[in-house]
C-alpha positions in Angstrom: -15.2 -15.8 34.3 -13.2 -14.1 31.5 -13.9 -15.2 27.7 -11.5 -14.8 26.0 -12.1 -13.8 22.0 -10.2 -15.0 19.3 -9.1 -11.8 17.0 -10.5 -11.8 13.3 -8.3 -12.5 10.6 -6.5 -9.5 9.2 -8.3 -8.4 5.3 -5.9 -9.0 2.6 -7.0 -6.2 0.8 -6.3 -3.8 3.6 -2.3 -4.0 3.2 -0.3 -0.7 3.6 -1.3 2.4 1.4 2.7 2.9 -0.5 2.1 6.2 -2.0 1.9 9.0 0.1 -1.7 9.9 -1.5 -3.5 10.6 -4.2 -4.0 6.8 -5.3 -3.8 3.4 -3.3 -0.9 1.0 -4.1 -0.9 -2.2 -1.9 2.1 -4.8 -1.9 1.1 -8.9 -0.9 4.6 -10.7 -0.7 4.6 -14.0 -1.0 0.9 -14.2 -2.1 1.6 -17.8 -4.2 3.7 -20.0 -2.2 7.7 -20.5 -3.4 6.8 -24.3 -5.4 3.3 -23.0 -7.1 4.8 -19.5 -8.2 7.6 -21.6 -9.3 5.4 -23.8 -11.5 3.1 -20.5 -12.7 6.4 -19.2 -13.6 7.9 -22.1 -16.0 4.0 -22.8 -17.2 3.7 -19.0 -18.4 7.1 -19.1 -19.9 6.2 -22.3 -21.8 2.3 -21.6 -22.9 1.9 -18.0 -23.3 2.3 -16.5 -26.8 5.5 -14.2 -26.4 6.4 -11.6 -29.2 9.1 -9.5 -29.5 7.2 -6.2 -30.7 8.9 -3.1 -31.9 7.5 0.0 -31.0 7.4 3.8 -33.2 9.3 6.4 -31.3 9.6 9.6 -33.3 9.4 8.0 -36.7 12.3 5.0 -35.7 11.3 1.6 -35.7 12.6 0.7 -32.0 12.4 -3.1 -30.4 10.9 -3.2 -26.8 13.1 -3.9 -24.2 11.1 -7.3 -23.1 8.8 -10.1 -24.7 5.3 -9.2 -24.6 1.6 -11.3 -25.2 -1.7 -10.1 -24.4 -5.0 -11.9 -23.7 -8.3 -9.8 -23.4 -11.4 -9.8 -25.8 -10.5 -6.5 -27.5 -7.0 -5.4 -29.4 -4.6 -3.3 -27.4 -2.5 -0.4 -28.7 0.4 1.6 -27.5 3.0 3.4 -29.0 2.6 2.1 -32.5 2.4 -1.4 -31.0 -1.1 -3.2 -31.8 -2.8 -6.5 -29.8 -5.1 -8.6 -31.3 -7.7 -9.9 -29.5 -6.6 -13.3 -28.2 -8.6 -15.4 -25.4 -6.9 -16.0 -22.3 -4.9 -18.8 -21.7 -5.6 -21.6 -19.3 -2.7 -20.8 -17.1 -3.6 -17.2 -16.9 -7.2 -18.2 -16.2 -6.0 -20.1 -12.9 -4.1 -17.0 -12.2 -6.8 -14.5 -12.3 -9.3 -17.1 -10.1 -6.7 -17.0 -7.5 -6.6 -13.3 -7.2 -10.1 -13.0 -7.5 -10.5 -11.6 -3.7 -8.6 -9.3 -3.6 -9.3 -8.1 -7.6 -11.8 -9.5 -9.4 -13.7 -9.3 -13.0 -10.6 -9.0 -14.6 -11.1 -10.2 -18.0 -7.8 -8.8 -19.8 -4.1 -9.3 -18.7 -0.8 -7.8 -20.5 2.0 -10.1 -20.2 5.6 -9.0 -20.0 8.8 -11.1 -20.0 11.9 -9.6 -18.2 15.0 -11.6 -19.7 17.4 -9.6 -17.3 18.6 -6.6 -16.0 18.5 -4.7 -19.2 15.1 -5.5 -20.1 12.8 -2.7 -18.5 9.5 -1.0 -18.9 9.8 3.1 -19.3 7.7 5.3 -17.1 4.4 5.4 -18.2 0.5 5.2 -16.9 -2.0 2.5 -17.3 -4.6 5.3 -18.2 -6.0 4.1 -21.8 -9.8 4.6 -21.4 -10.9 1.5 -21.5 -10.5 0.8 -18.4 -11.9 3.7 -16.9 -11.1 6.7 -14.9 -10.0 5.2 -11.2 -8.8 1.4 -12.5 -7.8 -1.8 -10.7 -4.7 -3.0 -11.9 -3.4 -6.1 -10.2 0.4 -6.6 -11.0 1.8 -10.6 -10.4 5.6 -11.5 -10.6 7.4 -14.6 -10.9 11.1 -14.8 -11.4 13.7 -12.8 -10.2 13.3 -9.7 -7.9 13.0 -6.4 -10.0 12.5 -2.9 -8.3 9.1 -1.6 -9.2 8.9 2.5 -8.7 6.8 5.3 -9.0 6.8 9.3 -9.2 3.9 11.5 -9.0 3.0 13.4 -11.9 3.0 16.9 -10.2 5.7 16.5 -7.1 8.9 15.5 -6.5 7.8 12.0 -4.6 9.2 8.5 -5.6 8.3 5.6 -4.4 10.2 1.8 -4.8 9.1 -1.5 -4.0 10.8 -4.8 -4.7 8.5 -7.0 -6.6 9.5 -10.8 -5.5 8.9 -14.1 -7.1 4.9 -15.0 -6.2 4.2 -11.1 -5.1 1.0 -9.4 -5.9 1.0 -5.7 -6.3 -2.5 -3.6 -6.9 -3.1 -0.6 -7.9 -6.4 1.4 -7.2 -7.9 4.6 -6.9 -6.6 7.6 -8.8 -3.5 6.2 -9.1 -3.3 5.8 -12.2 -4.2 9.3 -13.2 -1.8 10.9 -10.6 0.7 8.7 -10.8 3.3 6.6 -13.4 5.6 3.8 -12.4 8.1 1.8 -14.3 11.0 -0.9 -14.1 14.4 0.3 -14.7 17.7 -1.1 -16.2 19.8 -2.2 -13.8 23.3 -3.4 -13.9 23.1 -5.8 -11.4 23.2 -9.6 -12.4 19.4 -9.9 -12.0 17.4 -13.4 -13.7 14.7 -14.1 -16.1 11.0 -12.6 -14.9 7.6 -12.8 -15.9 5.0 -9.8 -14.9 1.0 -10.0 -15.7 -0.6 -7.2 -15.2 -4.4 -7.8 -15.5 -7.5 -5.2 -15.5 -11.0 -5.4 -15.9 -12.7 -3.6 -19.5 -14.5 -1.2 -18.9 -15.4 0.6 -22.2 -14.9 -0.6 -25.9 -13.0 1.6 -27.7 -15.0 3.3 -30.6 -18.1 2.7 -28.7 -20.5 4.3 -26.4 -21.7 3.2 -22.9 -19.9 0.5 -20.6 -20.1 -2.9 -20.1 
C-alpha cells in the first residue's frame, strides 16, 4: 500500500532573495489581510505622534518630504534631524508581535507618513551603528502602493519592488552596507501611505559593548 505524505508547509522566512547578492531582501505580499491592514493603517495615522521635521542640507534649513515619529528607547539622529526617545505605541506594539517570526527583538521602529506622490525618501542606508554591522530591518506598508528600489553601492544594478497595502519587506545580511534604497517622487496620482520600518538596538551610542 502507498502512503501518501502530506508536504510541509512552505517557511515564510525563506521568500525569494531580490537582490542579485551581496545582501538578502525578501518581499511578503499580503502579509496582514486587506480589513486588519486597513484598520493598522487608520489606527497609525490616528495614534502615532507625526512631525513634520526639517532637515540641514549644506547649511539650508530644508522640510522632509513626509511626516515622521519615532519610538525606540534611545534618540535618533540624521541629517540635522534629532529623535527623542519616546516608548512605543500600543498599535506599533501589536505590529511588531505580529512580525515577530519572521523578525523579531525589534525594540525600535521609524515611522514615515507618505501624503502622496511627491512625498518620498532620498537614497540612503540604514547603516547608523547602532544597529550593527549586518542588520534586520523589517519594512511594513499600509496605504497606497509606492515603488520601493534599490542600487548597489559599487555596480550598476537596480532593483524595484512595489510595496502594497499590508506588505512586509525585510532586509538582512550585508545589505545594508552594500546596498541603499529609497522611494521616489512620482507623478502618478498615488494615495496617502504609512511605512514602519523597525530594527532591533544593538549598541548605545556613546557607549561601549552591546546589549
Amino acid at each position: 500500500m502507498t502512503r501518501r505524505t502530506t508536504p510541509a508547509a512552505p517557511d515564510p522566512a525563506a521568500g525569494e532573495n531580490l537582490v542579485p547578492r551581496d545582501g538578502r531582501v525578501t518581499y511578503h505580499p499580503g502579509f496582514f489581510a486587506p480589513r486588519r491592514a486597513d484598520e493598522l493603517f487608520a489606527r497609525c495615522h490616528d495614534e502615532l505622534a507625526w512631525g513634520q521635521e526639517v532637515a540641514r542640507f549644506f547649511g539650508r534649513a530644508v522640510p522632509l518630504p513626509r511626516r515622521t515619529a519615532w519610538y525606540g528607547p534611545i534618540s535618533y539622529a540624521y541629517s540635522g534631524v534629532v529623535h527623542p526617545p519616546r516608548a512605543m505605541a500600543p498599535v506599533l506594539v501589536e505590529i511588531r508581535d505580529a512580525i515577530e517570526a519572521l523578525a523579531p527583538k525589534m525594540d525600535c521602529v521609524l515611522a514615515n507618513h507618505y501624503r502622496n506622490g511627491r512625498d518620498s525618501v532620498s537614497w540612503h542606508a540604514d547603516d547608523e551603528a547602532e544597529w550593527g554591522s549586518d542588520p534586520v530591518i523589517a519594512s511594513v506598508s499600509f496605504g497606497a502602493t509606492r515603488r520601493f528600489s534599490l542600487r548597489h553601492r559599487e555596480a550598476a544594478e537596480r532593483v524595484s519592488v512595489e510595496l502594497e497595502h499590508g506588505s512586509l519587506l525585510i532586509m538582512a545580511g550585508p545589505t545594508q552596507r552594500c546596498w541603499q534604497h529609497a522611494i521616489l517622487k512620482t507623478n502618478r496620482e498615488v494615495g496617502a501611505r504609512i511605512n514602519l520600518t523597525f530594527r532591533r538596538l544593538v549598541a548605545v551610542p556613546g557607549k561601549q559593548g552591546v546589549r
